[in-house]
C-alpha positions as a Python dict, from the first residue, in 0.01 Angstrom:
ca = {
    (1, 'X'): (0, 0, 0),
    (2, 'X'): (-8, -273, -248),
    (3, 'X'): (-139, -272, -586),
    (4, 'X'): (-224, -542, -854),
    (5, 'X'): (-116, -451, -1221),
    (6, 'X'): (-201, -686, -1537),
    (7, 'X'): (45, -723, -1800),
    (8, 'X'): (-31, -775, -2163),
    (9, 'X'): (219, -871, -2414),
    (10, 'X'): (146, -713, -2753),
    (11, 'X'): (239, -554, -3080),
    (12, 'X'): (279, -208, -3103),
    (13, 'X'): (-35, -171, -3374),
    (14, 'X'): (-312, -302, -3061),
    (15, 'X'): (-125, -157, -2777),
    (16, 'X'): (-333, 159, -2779),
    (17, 'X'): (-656, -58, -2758),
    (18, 'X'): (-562, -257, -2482),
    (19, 'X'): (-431, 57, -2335),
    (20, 'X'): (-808, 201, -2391),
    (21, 'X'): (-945, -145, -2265),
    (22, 'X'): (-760, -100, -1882),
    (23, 'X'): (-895, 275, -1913),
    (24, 'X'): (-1267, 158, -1934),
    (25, 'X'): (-1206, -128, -1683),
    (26, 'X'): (-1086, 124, -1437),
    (27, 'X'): (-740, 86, -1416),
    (28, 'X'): (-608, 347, -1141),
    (29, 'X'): (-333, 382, -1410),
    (30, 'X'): (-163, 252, -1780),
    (31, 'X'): (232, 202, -1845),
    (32, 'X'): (337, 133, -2186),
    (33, 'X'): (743, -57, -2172),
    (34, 'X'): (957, -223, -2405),
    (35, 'X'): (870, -615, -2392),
    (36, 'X'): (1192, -721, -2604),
    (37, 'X'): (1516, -512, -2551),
    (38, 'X'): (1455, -295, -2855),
    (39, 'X'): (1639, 32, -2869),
    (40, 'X'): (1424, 341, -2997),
    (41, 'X'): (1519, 648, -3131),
    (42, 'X'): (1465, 1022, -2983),
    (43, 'X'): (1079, 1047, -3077),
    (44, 'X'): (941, 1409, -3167),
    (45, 'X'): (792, 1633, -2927),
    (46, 'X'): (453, 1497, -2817),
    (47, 'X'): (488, 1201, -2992),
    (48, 'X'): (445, 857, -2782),
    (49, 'X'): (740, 595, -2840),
    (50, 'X'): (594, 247, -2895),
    (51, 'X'): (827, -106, -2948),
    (52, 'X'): (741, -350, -3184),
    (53, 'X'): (702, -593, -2912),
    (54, 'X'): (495, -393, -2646),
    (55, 'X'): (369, -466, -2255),
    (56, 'X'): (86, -275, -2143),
    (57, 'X'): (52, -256, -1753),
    (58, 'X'): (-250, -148, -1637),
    (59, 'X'): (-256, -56, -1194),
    (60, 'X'): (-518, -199, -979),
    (61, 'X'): (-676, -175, -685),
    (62, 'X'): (-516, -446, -463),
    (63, 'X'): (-910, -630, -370),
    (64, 'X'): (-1001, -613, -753),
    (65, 'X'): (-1163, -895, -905),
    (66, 'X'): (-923, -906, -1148),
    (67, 'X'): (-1081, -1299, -1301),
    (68, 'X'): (-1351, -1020, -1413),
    (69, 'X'): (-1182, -738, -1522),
    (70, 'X'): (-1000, -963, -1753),
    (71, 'X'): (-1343, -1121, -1895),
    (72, 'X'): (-1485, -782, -1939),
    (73, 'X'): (-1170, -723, -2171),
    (74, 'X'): (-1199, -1060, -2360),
    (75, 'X'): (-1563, -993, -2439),
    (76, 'X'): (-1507, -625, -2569),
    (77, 'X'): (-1232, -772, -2766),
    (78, 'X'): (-1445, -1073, -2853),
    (79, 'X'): (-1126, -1300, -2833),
    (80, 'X'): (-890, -1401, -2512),
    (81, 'X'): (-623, -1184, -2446),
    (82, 'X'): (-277, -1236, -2587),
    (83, 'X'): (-36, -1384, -2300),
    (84, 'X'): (-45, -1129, -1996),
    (85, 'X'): (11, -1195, -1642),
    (86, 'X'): (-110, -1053, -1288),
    (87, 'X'): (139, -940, -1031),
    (88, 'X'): (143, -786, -685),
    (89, 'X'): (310, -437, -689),
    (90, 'X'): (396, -183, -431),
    (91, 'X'): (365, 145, -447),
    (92, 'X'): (755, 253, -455),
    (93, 'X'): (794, 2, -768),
    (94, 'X'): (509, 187, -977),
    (95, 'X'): (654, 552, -911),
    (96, 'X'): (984, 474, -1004),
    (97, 'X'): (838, 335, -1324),
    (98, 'X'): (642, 591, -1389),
    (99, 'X'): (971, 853, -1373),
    (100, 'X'): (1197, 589, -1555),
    (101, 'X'): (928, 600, -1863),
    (102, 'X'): (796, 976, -1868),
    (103, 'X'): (948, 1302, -1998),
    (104, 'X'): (885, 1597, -2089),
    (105, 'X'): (655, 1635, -2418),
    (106, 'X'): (574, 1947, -2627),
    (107, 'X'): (192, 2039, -2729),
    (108, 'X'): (121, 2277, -3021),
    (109, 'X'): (336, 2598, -3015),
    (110, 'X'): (335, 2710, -2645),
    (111, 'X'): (333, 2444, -2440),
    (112, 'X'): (558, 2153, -2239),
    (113, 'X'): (417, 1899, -1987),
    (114, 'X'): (734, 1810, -1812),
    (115, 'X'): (776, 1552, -1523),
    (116, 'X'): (805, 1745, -1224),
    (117, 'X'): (1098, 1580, -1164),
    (118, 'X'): (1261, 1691, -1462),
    (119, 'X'): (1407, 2010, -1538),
    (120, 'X'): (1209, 2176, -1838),
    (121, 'X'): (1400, 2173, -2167),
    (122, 'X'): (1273, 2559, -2283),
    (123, 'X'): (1253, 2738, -1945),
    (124, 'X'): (1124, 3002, -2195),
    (125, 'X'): (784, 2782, -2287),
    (126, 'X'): (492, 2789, -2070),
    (127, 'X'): (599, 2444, -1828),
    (128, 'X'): (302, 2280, -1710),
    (129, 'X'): (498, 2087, -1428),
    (130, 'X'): (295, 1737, -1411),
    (131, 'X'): (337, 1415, -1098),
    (132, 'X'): (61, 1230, -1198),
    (133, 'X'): (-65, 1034, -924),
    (134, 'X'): (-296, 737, -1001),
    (135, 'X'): (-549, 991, -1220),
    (136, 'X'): (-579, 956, -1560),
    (137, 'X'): (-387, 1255, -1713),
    (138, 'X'): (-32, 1261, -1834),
    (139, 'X'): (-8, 1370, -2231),
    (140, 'X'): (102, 1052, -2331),
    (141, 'X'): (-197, 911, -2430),
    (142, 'X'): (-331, 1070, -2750),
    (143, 'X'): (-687, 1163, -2640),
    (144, 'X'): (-525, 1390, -2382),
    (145, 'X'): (-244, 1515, -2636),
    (146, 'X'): (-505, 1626, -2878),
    (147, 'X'): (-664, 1749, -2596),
    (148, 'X'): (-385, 1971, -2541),
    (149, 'X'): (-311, 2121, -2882),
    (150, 'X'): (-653, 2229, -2866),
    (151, 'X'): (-622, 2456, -2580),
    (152, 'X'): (-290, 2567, -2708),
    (153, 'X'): (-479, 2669, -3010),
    (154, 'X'): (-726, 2917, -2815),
    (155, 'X'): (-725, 3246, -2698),
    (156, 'X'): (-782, 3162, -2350),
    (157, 'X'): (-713, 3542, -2230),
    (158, 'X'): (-947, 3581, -1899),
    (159, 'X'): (-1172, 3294, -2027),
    (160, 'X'): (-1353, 3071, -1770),
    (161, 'X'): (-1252, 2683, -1828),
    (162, 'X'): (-1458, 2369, -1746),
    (163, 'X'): (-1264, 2052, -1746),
    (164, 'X'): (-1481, 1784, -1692),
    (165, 'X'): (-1418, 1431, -1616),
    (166, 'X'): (-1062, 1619, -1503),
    (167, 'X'): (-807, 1275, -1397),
    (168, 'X'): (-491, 1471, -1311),
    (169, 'X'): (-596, 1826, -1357),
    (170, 'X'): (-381, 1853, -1672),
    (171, 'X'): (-607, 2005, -1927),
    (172, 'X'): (-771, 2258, -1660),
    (173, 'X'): (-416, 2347, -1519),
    (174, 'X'): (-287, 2371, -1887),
    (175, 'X'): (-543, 2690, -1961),
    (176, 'X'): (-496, 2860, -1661),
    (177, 'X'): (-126, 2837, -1773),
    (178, 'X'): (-244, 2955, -2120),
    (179, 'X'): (-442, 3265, -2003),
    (180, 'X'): (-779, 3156, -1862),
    (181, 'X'): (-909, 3351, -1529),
    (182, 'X'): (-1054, 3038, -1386),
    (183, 'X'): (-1090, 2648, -1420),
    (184, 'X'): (-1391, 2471, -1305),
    (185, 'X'): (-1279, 2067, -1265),
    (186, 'X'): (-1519, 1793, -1252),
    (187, 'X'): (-1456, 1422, -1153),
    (188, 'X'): (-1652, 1083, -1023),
    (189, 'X'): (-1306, 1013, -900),
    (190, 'X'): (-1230, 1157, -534),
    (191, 'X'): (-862, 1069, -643),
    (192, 'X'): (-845, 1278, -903),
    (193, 'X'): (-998, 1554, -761),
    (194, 'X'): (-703, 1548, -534),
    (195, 'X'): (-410, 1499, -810),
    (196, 'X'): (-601, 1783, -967),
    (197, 'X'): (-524, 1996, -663),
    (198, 'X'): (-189, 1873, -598),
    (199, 'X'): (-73, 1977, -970),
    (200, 'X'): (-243, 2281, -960),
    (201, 'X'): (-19, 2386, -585),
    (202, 'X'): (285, 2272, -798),
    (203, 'X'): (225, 2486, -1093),
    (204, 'X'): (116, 2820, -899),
    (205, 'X'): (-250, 2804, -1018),
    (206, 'X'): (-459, 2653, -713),
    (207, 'X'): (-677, 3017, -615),
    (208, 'X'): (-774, 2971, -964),
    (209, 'X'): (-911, 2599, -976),
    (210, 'X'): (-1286, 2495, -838),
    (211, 'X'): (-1329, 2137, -751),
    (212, 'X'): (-1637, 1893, -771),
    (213, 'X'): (-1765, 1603, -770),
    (214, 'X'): (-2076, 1563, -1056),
    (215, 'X'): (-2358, 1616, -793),
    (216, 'X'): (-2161, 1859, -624),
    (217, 'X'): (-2152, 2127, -897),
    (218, 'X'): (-2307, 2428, -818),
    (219, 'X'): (-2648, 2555, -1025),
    (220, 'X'): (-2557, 2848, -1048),
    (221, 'X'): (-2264, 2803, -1230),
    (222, 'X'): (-2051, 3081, -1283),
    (223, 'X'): (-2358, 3336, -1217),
    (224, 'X'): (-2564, 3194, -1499),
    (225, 'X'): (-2275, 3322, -1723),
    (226, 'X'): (-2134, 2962, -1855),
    (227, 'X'): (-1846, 2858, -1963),
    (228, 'X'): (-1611, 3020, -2226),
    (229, 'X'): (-1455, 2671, -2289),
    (230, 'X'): (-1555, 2299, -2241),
    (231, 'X'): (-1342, 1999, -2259),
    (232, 'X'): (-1424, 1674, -2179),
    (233, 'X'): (-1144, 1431, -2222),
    (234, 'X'): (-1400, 1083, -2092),
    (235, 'X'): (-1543, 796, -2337),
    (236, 'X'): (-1759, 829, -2665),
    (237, 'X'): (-2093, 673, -2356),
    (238, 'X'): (-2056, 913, -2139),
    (239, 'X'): (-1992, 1203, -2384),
    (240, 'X'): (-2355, 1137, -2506),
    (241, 'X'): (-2518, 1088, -2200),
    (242, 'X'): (-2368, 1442, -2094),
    (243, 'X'): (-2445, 1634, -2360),
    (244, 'X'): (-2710, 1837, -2189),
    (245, 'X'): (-2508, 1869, -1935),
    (246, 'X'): (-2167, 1969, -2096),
    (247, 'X'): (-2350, 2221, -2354),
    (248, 'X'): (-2565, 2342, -2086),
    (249, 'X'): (-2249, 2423, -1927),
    (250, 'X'): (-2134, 2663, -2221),
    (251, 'X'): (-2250, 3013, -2270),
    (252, 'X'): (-2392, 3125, -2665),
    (253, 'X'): (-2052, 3083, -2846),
    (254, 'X'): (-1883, 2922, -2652),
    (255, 'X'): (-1573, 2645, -2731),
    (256, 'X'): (-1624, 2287, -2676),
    (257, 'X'): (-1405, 1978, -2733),
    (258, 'X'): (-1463, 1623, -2708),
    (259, 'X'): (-1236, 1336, -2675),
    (260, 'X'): (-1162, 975, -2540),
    (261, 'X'): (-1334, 872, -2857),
    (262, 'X'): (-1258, 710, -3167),
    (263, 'X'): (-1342, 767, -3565),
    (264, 'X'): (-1630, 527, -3541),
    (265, 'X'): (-1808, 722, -3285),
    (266, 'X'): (-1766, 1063, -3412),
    (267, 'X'): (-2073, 1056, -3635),
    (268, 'X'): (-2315, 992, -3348),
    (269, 'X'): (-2155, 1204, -3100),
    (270, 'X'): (-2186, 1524, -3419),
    (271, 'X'): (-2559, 1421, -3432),
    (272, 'X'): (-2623, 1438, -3040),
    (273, 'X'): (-2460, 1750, -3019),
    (274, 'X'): (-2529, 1949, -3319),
    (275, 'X'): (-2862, 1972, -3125),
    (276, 'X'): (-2689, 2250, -2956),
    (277, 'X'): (-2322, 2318, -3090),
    (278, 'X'): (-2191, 2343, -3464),
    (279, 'X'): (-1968, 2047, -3455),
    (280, 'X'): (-1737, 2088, -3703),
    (281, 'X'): (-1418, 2022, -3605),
    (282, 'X'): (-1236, 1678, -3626),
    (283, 'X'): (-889, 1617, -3552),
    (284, 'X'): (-723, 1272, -3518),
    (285, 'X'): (-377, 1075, -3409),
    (286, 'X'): (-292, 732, -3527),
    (287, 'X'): (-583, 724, -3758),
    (288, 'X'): (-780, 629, -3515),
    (289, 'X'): (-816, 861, -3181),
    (290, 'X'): (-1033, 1131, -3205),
    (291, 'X'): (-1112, 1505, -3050),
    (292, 'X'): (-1482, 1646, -3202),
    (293, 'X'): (-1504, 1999, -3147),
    (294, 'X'): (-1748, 2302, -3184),
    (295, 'X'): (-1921, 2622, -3090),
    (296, 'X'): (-2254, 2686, -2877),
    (297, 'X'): (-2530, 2833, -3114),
}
């Protein structure tokens, strides 16, 4: 199968917006690569290397209008893009970039997503071993990262786990890794309902993951019980229009997190959801990326 894949030239200060940008457009996937020869050095654990001079590639659909999806950009950005190109790509080219430009990463004090190609560098840790697919997912972005630390934060001992809006399963496989008894995973995206599954085989965990898509999800969720923990790694829109959804998921003190936001969108999001949660935890990356959490009242 072919794919189509737009690349941007940028600076490394805007690459995380046009990264964003391809995310909303519905890219199947984003690649961040050098785009001038420039050596970097080791970065710390978790941390995302960026170049001064950066390309961000973001994976198509091969029948995508992509004269659109580059309008849509240029009017969210409310200037045209900087010089970027569109190629044809097959599928062998993507997944050996994808293995030639991720490794393994380190979140909080427990622990590693490491390519599943890649042997883990602390066989001690807890390994979440991670093949992304074309689902949104990986750790390198920073929404999922702080995504991460979160959960590696919690006592997830026996806990029940709804990840929802789930890309590659990452965040729901990461807390059964951490302790939780079960992980509920929600997703619009047939796709990732199946890289979900496939990295939940490959890390031991898949009697202990539910499935669905949105309409799918059963009423009677976990006997009536709710949730012990919500995350919902999706966009600042959606987060609101969920909210009676994602808290109604969540039993009487009960965890939740939000992310795929930014600073200027936590206020609103706190206001929505302090109808039902005490929202008051804020953590950032970059100044900029945000995850909003809280506890059911």
């Amino acid at each position: 199968m072919s794919w189509l894949q737009l690349k941007i030239e940028t600076q490394k200060a805007h690459a995380p917006q046009y990264e964003a940008l391809l995310e909303t457009v519905g890219a199947a996937a984003v690649l961040m690569e050098d785009s001038a020869d420039q050596p970097l050095l080791e970065p710390p654990p978790g941390a995302q290397p960026l170049w001064d001079a950066t390309r961000v590639i973001g994976l198509f659909v091969v029948d995508s209008e992509m004269d659109a999806v580059v309008e849509f950009m240029e009017a969210e950005l409310g200037h045209a893009l900087p010089p970027h190109r569109i190629e044809v790509l097959e599928d062998k080219d993507w997944e050996r970039a994808w293995m030639d430009n991720y490794h393994p990463m380190c979140f909080g004090d427990r622990l590693w997503v490491v390519p599943s190609w890649t042997p883990p560098p602390r066989p001690d840790a807890i390994n979440l071993l991670l093949d992304p697919g074309l689902a949104f997912g990986t750790g390198t972005h920073q929404t999922t990262a702080l995504c991460l630390e979160w959960l590696d934060g919690l006592d997830l001992k026996d806990k029940v786990v709804v990840d929802y809006g789930c890309g590659s399963g990452i965040l729901a496989v990461a807390a059964l890794l951490l302790g939780a008894r079960e992980a509920w995973c929600v997703d619009l995206d047939p796709q990732a309902l199946t890289a979900t599954r496939d990295n939940a085989e490959r890390n031991g965990v898949a009697e202990r993951v539910k499935m669905f898509m949105p309409e799918d999800f059963p009423a009677d969720f976990n006997h009536g019980q709710g949730a012990d923990v919500v995350v919902a790694n999706i966009l600042a829109g959606p987060l609101g229009m969920l909210a009676p959804t994602l808290t109604g998921l969540l039993r009487s003190g009960g965890e939740i997190a939000l992310s795929g936001i930014i600073l200027s969108q936590v206020d609103e999001l706190r206001a929505i959801y302090s109808q039902w949660c005490d929202m008051d935890g804020l953590a950032t990356r970059d100044e900029d990326w945000c995850r909003l959490s809280g506890r059911r009242h």
